[in-house]
PyMOL Python script that loads the backbone (N, CA, C, O; Angstrom):
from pymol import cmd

cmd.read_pdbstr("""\
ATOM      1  N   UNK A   1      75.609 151.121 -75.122  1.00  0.00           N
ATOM      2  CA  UNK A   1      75.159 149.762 -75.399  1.00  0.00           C
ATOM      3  C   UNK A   1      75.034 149.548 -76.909  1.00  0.00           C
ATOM      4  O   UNK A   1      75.638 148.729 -77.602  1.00  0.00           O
ATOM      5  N   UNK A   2      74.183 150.397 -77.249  1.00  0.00           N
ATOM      6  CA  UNK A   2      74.433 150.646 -79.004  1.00  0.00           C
ATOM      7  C   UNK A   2      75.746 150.161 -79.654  1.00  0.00           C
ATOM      8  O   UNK A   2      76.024 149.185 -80.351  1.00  0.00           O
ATOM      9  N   UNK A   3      76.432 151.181 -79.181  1.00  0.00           N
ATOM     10  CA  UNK A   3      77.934 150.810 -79.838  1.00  0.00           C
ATOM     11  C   UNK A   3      78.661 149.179 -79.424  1.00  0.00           C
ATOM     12  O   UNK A   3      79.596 148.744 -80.097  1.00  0.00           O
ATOM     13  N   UNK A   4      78.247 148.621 -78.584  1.00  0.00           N
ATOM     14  CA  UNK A   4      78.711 147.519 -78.344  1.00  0.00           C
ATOM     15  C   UNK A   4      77.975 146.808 -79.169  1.00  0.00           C
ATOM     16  O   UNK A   4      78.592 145.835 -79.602  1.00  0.00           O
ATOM     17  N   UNK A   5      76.733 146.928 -79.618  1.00  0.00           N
ATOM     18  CA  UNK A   5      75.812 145.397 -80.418  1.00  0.00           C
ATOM     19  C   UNK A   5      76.563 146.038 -81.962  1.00  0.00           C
ATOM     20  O   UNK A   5      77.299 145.231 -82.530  1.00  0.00           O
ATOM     21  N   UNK A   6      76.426 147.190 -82.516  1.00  0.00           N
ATOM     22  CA  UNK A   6      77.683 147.150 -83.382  1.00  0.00           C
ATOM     23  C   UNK A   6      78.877 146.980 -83.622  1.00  0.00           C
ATOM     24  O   UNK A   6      79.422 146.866 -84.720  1.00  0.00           O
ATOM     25  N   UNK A   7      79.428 146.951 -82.346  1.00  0.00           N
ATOM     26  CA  UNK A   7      80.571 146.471 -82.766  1.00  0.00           C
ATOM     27  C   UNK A   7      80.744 144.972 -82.833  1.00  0.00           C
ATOM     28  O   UNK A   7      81.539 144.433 -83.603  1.00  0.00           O
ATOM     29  N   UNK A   8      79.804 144.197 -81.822  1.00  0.00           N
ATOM     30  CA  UNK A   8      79.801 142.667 -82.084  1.00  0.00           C
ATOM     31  C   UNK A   8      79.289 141.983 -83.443  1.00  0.00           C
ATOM     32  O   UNK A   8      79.679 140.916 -83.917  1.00  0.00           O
ATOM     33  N   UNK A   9      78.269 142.901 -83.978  1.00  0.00           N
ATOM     34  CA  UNK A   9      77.956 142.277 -85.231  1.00  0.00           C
ATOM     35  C   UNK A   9      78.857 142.883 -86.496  1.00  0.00           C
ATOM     36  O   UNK A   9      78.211 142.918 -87.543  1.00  0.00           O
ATOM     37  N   UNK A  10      79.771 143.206 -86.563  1.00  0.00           N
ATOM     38  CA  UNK A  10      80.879 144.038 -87.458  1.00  0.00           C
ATOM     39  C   UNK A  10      81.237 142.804 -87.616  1.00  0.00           C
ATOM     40  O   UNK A  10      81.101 142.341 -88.749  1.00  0.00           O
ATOM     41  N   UNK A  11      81.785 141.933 -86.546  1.00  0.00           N
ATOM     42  CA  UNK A  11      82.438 140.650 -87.000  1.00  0.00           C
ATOM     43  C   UNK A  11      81.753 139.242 -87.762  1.00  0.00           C
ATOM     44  O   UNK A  11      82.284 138.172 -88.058  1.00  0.00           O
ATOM     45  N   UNK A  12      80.141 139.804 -87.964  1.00  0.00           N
ATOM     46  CA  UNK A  12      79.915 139.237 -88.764  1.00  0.00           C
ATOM     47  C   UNK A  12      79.508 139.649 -90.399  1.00  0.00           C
ATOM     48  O   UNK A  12      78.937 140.734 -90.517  1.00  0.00           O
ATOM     49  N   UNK A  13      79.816 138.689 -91.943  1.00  0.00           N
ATOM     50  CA  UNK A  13      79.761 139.118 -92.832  1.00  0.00           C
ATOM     51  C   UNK A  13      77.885 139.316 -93.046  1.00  0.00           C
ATOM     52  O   UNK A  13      77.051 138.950 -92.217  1.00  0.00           O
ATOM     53  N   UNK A  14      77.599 139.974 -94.354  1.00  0.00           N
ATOM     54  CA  UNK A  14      76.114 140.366 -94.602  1.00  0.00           C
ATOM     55  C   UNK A  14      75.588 138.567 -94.954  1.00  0.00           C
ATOM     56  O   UNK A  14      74.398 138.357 -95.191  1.00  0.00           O
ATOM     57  N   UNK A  15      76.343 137.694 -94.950  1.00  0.00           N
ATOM     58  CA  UNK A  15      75.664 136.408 -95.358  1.00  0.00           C
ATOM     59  C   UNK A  15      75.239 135.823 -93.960  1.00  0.00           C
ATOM     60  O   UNK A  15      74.159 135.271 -93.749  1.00  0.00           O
ATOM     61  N   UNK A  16      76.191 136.012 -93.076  1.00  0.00           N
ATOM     62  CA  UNK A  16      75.589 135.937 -91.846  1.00  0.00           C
ATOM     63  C   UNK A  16      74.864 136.413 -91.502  1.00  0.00           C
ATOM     64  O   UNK A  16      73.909 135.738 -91.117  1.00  0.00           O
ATOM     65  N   UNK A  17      74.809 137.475 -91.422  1.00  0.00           N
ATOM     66  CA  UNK A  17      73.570 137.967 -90.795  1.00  0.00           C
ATOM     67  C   UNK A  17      72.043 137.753 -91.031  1.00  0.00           C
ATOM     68  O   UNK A  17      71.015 137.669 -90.360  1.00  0.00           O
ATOM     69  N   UNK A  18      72.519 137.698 -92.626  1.00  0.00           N
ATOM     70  CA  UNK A  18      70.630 137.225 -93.189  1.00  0.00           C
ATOM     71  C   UNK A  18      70.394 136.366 -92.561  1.00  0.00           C
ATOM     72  O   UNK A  18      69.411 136.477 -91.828  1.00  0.00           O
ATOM     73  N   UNK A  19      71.489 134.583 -92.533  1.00  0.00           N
ATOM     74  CA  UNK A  19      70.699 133.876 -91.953  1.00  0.00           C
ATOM     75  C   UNK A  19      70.723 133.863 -90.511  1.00  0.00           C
ATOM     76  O   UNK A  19      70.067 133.030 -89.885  1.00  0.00           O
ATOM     77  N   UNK A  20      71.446 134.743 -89.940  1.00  0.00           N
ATOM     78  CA  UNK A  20      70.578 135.180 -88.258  1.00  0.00           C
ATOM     79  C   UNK A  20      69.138 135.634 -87.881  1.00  0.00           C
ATOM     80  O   UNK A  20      68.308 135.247 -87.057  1.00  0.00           O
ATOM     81  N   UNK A  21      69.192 136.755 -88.960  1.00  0.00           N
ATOM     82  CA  UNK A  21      67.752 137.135 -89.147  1.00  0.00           C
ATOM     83  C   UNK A  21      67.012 135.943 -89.504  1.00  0.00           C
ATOM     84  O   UNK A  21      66.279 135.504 -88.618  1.00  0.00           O
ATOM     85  N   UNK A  22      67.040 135.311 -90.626  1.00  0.00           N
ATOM     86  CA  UNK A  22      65.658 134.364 -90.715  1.00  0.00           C
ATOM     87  C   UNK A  22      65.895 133.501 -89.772  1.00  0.00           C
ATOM     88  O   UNK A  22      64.777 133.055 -89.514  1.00  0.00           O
ATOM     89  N   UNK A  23      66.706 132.946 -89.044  1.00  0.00           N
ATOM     90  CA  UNK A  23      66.553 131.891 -87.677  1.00  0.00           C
ATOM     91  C   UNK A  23      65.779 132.749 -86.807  1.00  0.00           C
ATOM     92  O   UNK A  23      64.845 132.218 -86.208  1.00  0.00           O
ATOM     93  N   UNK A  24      66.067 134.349 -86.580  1.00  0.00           N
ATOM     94  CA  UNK A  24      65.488 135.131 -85.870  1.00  0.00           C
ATOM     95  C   UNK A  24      63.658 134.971 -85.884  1.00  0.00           C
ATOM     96  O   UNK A  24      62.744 134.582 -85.157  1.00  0.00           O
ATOM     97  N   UNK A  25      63.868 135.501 -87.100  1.00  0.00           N
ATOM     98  CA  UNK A  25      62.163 135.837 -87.737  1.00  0.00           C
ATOM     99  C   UNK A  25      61.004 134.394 -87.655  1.00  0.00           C
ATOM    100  O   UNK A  25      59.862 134.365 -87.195  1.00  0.00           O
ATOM    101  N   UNK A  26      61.766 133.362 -88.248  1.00  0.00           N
ATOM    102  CA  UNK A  26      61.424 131.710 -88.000  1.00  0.00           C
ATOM    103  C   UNK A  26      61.246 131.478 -86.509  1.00  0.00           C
ATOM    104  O   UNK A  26      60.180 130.964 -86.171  1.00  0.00           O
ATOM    105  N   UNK A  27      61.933 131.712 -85.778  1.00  0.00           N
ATOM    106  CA  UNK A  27      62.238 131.653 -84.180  1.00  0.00           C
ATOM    107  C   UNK A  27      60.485 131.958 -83.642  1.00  0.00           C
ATOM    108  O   UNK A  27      59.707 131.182 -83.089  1.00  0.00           O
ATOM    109  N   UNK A  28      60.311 133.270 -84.029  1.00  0.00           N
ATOM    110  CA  UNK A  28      59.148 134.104 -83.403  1.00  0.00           C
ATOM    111  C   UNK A  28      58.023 133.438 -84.433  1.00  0.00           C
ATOM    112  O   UNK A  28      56.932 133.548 -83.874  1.00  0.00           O
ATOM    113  N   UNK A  29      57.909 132.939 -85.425  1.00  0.00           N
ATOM    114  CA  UNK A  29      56.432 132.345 -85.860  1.00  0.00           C
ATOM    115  C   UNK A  29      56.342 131.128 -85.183  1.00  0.00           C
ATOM    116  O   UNK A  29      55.214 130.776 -84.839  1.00  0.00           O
ATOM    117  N   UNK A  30      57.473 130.278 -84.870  1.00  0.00           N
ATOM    118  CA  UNK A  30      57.612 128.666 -84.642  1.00  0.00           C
ATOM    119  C   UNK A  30      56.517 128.976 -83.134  1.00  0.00           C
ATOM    120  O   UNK A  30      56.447 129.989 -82.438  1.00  0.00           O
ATOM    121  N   UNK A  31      55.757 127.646 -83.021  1.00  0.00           N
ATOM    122  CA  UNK A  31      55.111 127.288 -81.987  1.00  0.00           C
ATOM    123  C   UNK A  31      55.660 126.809 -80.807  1.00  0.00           C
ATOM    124  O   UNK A  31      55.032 125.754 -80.889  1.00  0.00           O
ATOM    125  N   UNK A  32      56.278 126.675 -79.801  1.00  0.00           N
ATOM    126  CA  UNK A  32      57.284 126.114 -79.596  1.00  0.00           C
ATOM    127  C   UNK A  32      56.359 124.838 -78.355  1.00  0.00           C
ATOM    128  O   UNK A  32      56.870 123.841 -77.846  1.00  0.00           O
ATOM    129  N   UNK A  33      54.901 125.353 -78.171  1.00  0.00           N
ATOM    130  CA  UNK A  33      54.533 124.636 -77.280  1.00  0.00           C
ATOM    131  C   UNK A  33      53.588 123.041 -78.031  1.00  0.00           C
ATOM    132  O   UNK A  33      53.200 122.081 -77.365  1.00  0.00           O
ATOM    133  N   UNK A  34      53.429 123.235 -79.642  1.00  0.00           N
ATOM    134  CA  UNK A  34      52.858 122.601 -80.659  1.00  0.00           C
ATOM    135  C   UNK A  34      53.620 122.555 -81.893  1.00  0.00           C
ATOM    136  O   UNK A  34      53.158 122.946 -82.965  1.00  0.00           O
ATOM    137  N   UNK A  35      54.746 122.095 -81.750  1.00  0.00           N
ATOM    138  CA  UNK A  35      55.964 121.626 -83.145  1.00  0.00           C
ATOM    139  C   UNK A  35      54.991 121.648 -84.235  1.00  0.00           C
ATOM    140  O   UNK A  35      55.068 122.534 -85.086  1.00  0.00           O
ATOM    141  N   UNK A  36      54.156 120.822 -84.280  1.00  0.00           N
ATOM    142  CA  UNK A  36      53.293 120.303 -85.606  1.00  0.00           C
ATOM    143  C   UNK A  36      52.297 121.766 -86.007  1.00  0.00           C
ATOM    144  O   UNK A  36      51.896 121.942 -87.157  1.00  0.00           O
ATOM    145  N   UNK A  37      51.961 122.828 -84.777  1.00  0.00           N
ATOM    146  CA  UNK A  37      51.546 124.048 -85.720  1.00  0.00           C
ATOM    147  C   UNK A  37      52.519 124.310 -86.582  1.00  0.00           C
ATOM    148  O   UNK A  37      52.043 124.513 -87.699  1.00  0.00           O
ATOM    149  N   UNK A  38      54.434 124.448 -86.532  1.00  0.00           N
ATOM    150  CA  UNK A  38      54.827 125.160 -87.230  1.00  0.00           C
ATOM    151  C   UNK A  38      55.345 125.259 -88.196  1.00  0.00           C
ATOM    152  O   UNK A  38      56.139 124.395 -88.570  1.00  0.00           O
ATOM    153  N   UNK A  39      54.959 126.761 -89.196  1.00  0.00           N
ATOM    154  CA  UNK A  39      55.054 126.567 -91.010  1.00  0.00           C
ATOM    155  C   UNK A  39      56.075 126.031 -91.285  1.00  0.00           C
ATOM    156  O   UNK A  39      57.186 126.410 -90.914  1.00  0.00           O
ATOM    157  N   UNK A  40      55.840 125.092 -91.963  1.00  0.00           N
ATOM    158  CA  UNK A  40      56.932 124.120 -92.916  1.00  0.00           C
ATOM    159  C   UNK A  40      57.398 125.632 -93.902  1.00  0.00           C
ATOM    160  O   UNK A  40      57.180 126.839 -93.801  1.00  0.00           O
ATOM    161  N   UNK A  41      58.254 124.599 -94.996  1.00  0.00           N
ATOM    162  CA  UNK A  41      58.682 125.301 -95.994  1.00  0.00           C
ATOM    163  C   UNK A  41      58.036 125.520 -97.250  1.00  0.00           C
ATOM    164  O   UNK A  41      58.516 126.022 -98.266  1.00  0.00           O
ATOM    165  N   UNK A  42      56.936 125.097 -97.057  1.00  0.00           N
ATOM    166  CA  UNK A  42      55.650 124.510 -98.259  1.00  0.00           C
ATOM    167  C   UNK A  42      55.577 125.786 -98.065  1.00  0.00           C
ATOM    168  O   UNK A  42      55.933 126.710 -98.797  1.00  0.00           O
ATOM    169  N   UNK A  43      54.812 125.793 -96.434  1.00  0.00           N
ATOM    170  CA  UNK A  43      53.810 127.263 -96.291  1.00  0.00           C
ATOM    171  C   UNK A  43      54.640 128.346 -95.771  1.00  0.00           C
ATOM    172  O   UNK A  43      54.263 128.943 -94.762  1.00  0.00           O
ATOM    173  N   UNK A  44      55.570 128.616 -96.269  1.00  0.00           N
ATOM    174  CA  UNK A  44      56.717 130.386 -96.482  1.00  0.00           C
ATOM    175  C   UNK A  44      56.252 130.342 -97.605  1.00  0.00           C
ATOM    176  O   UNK A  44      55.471 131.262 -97.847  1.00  0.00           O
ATOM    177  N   UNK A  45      56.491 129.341 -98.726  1.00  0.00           N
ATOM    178  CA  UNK A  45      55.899 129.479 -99.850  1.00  0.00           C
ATOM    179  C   UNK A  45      54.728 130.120-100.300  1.00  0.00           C
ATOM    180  O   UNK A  45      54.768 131.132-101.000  1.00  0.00           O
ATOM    181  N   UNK A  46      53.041 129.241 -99.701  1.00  0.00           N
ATOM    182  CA  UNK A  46      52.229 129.838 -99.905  1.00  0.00           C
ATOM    183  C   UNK A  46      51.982 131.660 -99.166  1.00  0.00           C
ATOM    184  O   UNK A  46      51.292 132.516 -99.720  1.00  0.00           O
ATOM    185  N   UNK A  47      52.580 131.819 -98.129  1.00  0.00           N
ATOM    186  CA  UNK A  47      52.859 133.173 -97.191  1.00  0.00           C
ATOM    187  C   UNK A  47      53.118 134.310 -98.463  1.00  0.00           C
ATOM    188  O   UNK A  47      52.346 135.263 -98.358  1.00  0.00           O
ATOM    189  N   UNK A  48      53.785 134.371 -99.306  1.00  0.00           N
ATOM    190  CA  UNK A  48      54.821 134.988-100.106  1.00  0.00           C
ATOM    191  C   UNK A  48      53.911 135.088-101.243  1.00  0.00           C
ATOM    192  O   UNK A  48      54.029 136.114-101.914  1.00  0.00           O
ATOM    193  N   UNK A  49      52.806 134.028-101.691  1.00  0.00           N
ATOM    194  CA  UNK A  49      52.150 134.239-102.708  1.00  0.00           C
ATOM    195  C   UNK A  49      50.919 135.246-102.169  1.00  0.00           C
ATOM    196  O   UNK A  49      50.537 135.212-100.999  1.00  0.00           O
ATOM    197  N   UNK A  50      50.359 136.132-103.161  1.00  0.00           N
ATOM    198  CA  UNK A  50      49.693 137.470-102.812  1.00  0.00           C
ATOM    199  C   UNK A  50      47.711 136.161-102.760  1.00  0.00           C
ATOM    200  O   UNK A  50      47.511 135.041-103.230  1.00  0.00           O
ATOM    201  N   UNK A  51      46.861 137.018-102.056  1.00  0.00           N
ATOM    202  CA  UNK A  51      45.760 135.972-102.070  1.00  0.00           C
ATOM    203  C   UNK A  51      44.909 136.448-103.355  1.00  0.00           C
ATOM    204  O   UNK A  51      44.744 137.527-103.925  1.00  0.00           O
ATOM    205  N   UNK A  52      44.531 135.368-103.507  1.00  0.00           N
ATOM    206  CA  UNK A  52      43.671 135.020-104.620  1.00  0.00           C
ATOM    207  C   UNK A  52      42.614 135.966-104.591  1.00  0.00           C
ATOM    208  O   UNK A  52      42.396 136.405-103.462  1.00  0.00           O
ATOM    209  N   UNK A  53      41.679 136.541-105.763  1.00  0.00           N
ATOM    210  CA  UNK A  53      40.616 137.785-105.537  1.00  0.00           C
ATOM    211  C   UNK A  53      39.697 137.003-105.872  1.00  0.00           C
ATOM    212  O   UNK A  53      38.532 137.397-105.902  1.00  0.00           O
TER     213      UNK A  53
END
""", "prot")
cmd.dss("prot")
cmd.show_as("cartoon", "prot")
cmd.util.cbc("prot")
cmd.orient("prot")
């Protein structure tokens, strides 16, 4: 089975894939039962900044 999910993603380039992954990664934070919980692009922003001491 291994060898088959590599060989299907061979046909895609490394630009693809990143943005599979972040549709991926986005996919699993999104709310899907409350649209309006989920992080805009503001807040990846604030996510990424380290917290204040």
């Amino acid at each position: 089975m291994e060898q088959g999910v590599v060989r299907f993603l061979q046909k895609y380039d490394d630009a693809e894939l990143r943005v599979l992954v972040r549709i991926l990664q986005d996919s699993l934070q999104a709310s899907w039962v409350n649209p309006q919980a989920s992080p805009g692009p503001d807040d990846e922003a604030r996510e990424a900044e380290p917290p204040s001491v």
